[in-house]
C-alpha positions in Angstrom: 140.8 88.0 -2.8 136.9 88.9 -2.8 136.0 85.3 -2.2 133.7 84.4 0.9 132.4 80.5 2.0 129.1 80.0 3.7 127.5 77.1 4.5 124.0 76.6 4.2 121.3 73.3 4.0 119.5 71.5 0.9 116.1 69.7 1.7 116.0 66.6 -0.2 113.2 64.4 1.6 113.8 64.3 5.6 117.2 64.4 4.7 119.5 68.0 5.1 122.4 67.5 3.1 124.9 70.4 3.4 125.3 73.4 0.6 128.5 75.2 0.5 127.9 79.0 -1.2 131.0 80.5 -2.7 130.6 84.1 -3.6 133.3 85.4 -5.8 133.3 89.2 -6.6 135.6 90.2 -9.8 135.7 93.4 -12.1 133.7 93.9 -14.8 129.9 95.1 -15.4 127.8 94.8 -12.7 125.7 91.6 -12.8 124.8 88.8 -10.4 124.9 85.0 -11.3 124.0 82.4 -9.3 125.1 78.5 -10.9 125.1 75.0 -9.2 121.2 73.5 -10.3 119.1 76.5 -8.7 115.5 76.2 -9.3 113.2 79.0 -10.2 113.1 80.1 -6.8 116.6 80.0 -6.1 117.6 82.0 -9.1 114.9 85.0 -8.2 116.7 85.2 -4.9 119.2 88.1 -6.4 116.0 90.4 -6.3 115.6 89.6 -2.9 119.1 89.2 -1.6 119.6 92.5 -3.6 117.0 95.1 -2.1 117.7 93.1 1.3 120.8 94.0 1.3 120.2 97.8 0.5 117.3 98.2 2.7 119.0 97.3 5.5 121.4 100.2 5.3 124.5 97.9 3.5 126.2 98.8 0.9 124.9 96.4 -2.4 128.5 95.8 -4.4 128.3 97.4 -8.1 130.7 94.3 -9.5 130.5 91.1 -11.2 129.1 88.7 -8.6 129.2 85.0 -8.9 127.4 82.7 -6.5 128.1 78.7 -7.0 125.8 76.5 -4.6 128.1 73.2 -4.3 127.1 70.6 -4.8 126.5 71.3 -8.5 124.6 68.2 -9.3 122.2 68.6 -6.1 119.0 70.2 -6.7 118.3 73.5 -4.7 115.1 75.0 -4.1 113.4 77.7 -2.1 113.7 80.7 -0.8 115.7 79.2 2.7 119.7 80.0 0.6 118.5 83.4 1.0 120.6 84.8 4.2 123.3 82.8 3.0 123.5 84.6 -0.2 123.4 87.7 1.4 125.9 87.1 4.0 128.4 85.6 1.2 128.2 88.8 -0.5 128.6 91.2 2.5 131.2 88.7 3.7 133.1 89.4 0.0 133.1 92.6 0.1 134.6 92.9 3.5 131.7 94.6 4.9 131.4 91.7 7.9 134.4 89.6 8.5 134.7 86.0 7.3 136.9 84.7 10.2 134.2 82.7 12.2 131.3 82.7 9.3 133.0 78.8 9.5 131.4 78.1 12.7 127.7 78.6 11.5 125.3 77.8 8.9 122.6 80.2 7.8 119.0 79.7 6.8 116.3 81.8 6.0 114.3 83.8 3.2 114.4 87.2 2.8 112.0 89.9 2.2 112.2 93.3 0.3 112.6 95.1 3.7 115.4 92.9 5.2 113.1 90.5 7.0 113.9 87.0 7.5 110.8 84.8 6.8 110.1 81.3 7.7 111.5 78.3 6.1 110.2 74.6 5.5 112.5 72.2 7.0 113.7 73.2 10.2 113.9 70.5 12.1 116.4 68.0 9.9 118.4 71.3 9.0 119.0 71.7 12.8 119.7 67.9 13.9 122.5 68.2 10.8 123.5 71.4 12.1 124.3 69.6 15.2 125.8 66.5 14.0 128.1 68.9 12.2 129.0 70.9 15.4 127.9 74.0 13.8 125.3 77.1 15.3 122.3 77.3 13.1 120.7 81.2 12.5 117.3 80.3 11.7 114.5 82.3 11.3 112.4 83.0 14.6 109.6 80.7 14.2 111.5 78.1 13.3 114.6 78.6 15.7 111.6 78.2 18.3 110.0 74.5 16.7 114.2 73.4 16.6 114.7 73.9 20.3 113.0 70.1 20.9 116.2 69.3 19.6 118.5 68.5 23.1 121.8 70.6 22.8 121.2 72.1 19.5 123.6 75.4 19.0 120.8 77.8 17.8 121.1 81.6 17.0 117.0 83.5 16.5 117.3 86.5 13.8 114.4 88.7 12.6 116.5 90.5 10.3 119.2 90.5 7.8 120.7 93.9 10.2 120.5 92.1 13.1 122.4 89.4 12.1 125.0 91.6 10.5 125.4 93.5 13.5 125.8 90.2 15.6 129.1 89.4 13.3 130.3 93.0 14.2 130.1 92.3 17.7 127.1 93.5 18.6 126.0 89.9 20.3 122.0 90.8 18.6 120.7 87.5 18.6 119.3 85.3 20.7 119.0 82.1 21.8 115.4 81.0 21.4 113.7 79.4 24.5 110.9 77.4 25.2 108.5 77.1 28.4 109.0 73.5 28.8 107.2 73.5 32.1 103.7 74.6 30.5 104.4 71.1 28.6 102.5 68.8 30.9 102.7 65.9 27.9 106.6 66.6 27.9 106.6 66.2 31.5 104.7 63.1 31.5 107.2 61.4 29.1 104.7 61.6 26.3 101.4 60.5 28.0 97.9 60.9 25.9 96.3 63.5 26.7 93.2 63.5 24.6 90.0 63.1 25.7 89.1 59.7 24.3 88.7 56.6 25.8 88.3 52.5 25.4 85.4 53.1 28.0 83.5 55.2 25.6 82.7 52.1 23.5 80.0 50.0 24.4 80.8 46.1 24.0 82.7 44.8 21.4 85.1 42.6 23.9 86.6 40.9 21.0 87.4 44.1 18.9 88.6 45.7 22.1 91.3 42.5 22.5 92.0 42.7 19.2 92.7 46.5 19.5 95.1 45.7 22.9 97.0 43.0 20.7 97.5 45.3 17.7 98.8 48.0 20.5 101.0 45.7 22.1 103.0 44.3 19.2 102.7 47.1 16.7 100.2 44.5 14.1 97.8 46.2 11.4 94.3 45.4 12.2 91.5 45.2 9.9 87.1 45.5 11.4 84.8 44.2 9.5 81.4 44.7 10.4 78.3 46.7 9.7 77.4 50.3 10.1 77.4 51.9 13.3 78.8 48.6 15.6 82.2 50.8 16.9 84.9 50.8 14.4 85.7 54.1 13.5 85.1 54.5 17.8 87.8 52.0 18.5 90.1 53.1 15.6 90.6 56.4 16.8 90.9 54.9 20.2 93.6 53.3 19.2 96.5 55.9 20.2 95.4 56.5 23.4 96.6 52.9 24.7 99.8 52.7 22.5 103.2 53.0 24.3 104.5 56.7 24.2 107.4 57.8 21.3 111.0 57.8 22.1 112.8 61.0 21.8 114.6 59.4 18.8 110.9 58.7 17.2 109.3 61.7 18.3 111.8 63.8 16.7 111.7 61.6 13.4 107.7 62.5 13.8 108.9 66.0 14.3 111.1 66.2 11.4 108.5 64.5 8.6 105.6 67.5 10.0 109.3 70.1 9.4 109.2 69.2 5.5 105.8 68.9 5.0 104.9 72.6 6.3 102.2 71.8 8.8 101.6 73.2 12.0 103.2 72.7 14.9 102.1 72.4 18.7 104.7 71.8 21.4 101.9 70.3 23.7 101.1 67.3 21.2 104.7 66.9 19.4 105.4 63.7 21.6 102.0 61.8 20.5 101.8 59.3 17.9 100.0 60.6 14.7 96.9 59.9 14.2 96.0 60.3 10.2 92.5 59.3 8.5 92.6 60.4 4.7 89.4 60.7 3.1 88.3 57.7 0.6 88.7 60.1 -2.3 92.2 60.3 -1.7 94.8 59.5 -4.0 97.6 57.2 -4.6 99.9 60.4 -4.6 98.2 62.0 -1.7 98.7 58.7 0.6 102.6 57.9 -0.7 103.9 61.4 -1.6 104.8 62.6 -4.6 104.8 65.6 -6.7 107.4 68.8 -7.7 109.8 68.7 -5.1 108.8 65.3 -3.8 106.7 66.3 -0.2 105.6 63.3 2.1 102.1 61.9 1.8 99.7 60.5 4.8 101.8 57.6 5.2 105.0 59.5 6.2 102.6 62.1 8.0 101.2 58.5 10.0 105.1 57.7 10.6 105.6 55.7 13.7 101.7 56.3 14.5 98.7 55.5 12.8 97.3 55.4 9.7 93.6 55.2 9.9 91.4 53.7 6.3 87.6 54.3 7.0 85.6 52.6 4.2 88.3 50.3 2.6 86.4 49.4 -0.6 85.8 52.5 -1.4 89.6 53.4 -1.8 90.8 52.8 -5.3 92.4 49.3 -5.6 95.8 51.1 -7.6 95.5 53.4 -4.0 95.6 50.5 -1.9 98.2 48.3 -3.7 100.3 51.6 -3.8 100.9 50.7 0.2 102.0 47.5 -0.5 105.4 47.7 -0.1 105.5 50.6 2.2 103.9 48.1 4.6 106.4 46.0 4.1 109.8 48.2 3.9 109.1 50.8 6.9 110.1 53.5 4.2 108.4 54.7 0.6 110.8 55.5 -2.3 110.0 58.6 -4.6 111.6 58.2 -7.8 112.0 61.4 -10.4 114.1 61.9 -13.7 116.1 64.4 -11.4 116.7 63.3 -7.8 115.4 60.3 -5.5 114.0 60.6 -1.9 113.3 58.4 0.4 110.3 58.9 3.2 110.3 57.4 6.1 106.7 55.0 6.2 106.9 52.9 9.7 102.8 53.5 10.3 100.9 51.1 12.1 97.7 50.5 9.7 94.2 50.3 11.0 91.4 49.8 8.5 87.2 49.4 8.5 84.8 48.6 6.1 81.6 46.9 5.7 80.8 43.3 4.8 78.3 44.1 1.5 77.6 46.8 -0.1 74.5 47.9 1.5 76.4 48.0 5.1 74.6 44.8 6.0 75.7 40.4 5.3 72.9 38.9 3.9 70.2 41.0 4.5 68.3 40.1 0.9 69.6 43.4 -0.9 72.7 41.9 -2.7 73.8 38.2 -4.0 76.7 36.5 -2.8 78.3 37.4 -6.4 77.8 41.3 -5.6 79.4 41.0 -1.7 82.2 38.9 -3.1 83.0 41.6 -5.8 82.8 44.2 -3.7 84.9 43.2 -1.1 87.6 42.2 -4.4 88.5 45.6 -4.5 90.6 45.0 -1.9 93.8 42.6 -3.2 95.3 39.7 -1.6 97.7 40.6 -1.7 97.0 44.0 0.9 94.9 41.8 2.4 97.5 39.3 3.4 99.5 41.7 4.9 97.1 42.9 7.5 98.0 40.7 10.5 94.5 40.8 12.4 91.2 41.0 10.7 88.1 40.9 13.1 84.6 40.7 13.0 82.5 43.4 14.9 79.5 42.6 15.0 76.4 44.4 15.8 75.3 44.9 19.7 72.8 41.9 21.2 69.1 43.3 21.8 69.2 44.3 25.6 73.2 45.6 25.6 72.2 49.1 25.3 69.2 48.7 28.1 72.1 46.9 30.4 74.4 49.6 29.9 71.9 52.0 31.3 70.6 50.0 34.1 74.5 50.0 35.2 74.9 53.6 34.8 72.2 54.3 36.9 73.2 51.7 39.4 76.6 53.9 39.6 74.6 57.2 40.8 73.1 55.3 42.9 69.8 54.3 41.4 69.1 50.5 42.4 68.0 48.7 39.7 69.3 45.3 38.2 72.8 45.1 36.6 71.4 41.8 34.8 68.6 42.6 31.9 66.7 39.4 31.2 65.9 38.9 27.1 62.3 36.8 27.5 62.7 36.2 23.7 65.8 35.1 23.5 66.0 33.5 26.8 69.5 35.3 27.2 71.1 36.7 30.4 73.1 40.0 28.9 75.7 41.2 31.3 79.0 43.7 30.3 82.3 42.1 31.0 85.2 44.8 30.9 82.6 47.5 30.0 84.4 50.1 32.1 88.3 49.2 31.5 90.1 52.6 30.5 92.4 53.5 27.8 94.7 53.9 31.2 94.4 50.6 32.2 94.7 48.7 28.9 97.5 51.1 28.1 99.9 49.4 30.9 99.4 45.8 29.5 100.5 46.9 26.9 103.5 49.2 27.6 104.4 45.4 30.1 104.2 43.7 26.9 106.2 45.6 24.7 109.1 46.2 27.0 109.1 42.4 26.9 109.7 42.9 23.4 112.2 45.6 23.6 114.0 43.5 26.0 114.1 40.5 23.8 114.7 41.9 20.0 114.8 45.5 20.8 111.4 46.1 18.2 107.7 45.4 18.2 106.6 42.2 17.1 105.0 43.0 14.1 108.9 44.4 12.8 110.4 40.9 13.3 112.6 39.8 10.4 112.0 36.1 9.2 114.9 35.1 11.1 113.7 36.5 14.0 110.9 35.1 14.0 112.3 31.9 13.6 114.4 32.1 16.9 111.8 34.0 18.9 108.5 33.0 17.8 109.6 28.9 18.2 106.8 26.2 18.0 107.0 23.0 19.3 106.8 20.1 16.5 102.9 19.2 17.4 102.2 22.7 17.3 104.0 23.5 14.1 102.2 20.7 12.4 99.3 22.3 13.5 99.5 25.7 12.2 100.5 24.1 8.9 97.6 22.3 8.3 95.1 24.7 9.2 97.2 27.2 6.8 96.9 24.6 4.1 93.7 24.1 4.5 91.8 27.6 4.2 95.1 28.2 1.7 96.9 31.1 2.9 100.6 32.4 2.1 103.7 31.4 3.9 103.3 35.7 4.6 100.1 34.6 6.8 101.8 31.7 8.5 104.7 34.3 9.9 102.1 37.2 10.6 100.2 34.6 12.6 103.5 33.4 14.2 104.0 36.9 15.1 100.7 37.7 16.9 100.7 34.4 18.8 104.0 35.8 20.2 102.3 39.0 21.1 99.6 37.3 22.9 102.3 35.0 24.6 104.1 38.2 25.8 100.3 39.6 27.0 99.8 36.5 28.8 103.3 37.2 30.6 104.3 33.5 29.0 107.9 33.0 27.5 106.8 30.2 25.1 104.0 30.3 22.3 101.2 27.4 23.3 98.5 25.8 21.1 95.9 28.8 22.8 98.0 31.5 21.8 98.1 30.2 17.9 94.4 29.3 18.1 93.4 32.9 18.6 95.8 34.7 16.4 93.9 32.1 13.8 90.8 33.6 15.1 92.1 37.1 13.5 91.5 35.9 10.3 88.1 36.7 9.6 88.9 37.8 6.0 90.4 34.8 4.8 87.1 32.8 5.7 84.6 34.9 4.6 86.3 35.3 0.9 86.5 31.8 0.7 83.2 30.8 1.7 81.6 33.2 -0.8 83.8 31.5 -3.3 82.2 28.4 -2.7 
């Protein structure tokens, strides 16, 4: 019977699901079908597959050649069913035997010549490969990006001969390797290894607490300030004091940059992303969207961070488009065809100024024009952001201070203390020169206190959780109630406050929330207050 089975891999989102190709040969006038919902790129494989075939010195068979992809009703496109194809048919026509083609799953597009070109999707193809106890043949490229996978069975082929001869006996392909040891961030367990700081910026104590808090207990974080005070600088600073990614989330990382076709670098794969979309982005281009479905900057930000310069000037539909992402950890693509689901777990960090002109106040713009522009912004996506602080600009002798330091470290004497004669003020720089290093193991102490205690962040506590771990004492409770009643905010605020005075708890090293710990996570609502007073 001229009947062959291969197995092969569908991309539907960061999902893999598995494709079995059945190639049936029969008599009758040469012609080549392939059924089973192939798109346009699947069905112009038989040109490919075709001079593939012949090119590599094989014989093409002159019959009536049917391919089925099953599933039937799962959509299949690309170029990556390819080598499948091809093997089916040689497999069929008892050019290769079909006794262990069981044992492995094939991937890979082919060119005119017999090449085997890249494909987009490596990394969940492999980790299903694996669950399945299967051997992957993969391209060469790719084979290389799958071996971060731990015990992964993969086989590295250039061409369609080469892996025809390796089914003959021949033994032609290789595993692929990797230089681990030229990985110092691999060997470091996922240390930061860029070249910012927290001791680049100048001042800001409160935005740099805020910053450690966020870090810590995984919060979204909002600055509001004017132009030029630090917060794009502490933004971006943002990853280098976050705990490092577990294998299990480094690979998810891994797999989301697989589907979407970006580059890879095996000395940064076990940082946290760091994404910062331009305003002019668009609701598609944050969520993901279009034909197939292919992540957007959230998924791309996926257990990192998600950085919104300029907040107004996003779009409001934009902004209320991450609503629920925020919420859910995932984003949900729907089409008349298929579904997929993208994983969304970013931690959000977002800047913008408090008027239009940059500036509060300054005699350029009414209270009527500073309240409608910062409306753009819902509040709904406003109440979801758990800290929202005010950076403000420097005092008048900060920058002069900072100097008179610097030189006093090369050895220049001169005061550390600059006196202001006009405003009578003293300025000194409390924990001006704390590192990203240092602030970093605060934090990592406070979130294994986490792990330890609900095995996730802070910020990903359930309302249930939240009630058991995040207890108040009655006087306390009554407290926080009032103070939410009274500047009106949603029973959402009252648990995202809950949640960050837990976080400072765990910062502190204390096990129970006290009325300090609630007073400044009010503090982080600097949003809230301004809105309402230019309401007034």
């Amino acid at each position: 019977m001229s009947l062959a089975i291969i197995f092969s891999r569908a991309r539907i989102g960061i999902e893999a699901p598995i494709v079995t190709i059945e190639v049936h040969l029969s008599n009758g006038l040469p012609s080549f079908t392939i059924v089973g919902l192939p798109e346009t790129t699947v069905r112009e494989s038989k040109d490919r597959v075709r001079s593939a075939i012949i090119n590599s010195g094989l014989e093409f068979p002159q019959r009536r050649i049917t391919v089925n992809l099953a599933p039937a009703d799962l959509p299949k496109e690309g170029g990556r069913f390819d080598l499948a194809i091809a093997m089916g048919i040689l497999a069929a026509s008892k050019q290769i035997s079909d006794k262990q083609l069981y044992q492995y799953e094939f991937l890979g597009e082919l060119g005119l010549n017999g090449d085997i070109r890249p494909i987009v999707g490596e990394i969940p193809s492999a980790l299903a490969c694996l669950s399945a106890n299967r051997t992957c043949i993969l391209p060469q490229s790719n084979a290389i990006k799958a071996t971060i996978i731990e015990k992964a069975l993969l086989l590295s082929a250039h061409s369609l001969f080469k892996v025809v001869e390796h089914f003959k006996g021949g033994d032609s392909l290789t595993t692929p390797e990797q230089d681990w040891s030229l990985d110092e961030n691999l060997q470091n367990h996922g240390a930061h290894t860029s070249t910012l700081d927290m001791s680049d910026v100048i001042g800001q104590p409160m935005a740099k607490r805020a910053l450690e808090i966020a870090a810590a207990g995984q919060h979204n974080l909002l600055f509001l300030g004017p132009p030029g005070t630090g917060k794009s600088m502490l933004a971006r600073r943002l990853s280098t004091i976050l705990p490092p990614l577990t294998d299990e989330q480094a690979l998810q990382s891994a797999a989301v940059n697989s589907i979407s076709g970006k580059s890879f670098n095996f000395k940064h794969w076990r940082e946290r992303p760091f994404r910062a979309p331009h305003h002019t982005s668009t609701a598609v281009a944050l969520t993901g969207g279009g034909r197939p479905p292919r992540p957007g900057e959230i998924s791309l930000a996926h257990h990192g961070v998600l950085f919104l310069d300029e907040l107004p000037e996003f779009s409001r539909y934009t902004l209320d488009a991450l609503r629920e992402p925020l919420e859910t950890g995932n984003i949900c693509i729907s089409r008349a065809s298929l579904q997929v689901e993208f994983p969304a777990q970013f931690q959000l960090i977002a800047a913008l100024n408090p008027s239009p002109t940059g500036h509060h106040m300054d005699g350029r713009c009414t209270s009527e024009q500073v309240l409608k522009y910062l409306s753009r912004i819902s509040s709904p996506f406003l109440d979801r952001i758990d800290l929202q602080i005010e950076v403000p600009a420097l005092p008048k002798g900060t920058l002069s201070t900072m100097q008179s330091e610097r030189l006093n470290e090369q050895g220049i004497n001169t005061d550390a203390v600059t006196h202001d004669p006009m405003n009578n003020l003293d300025i000194r720089h409390d924990n001006q020169s704390e590192s990203s290093a240092s602030i970093a193991c605060r934090v990592l102490a406070a979130r294994e206190i986490m792990m330890k205690r609900a095995g996730k962040p802070n910020a990903l506590l359930s309302s249930k959780e939240t009630a058991i771990h995040c207890a108040l004492s009655f006087q306390d409770s009554k407290f926080l109630e009032d103070t939410l009643f009274r500047f009106k905010m949603s029973i959402r605020a009252y648990h995202k406050i809950l949640k960050v005075a837990r976080t400072i708890a765990d910062l502190n090293g204390e096990a129970q929330i006290a009325r300090s710990h609630i007073a400044e996570a009010l503090g982080y609502r600097s949003m809230e207050r301004l809105l309402r007073h230019l309401s007034l």
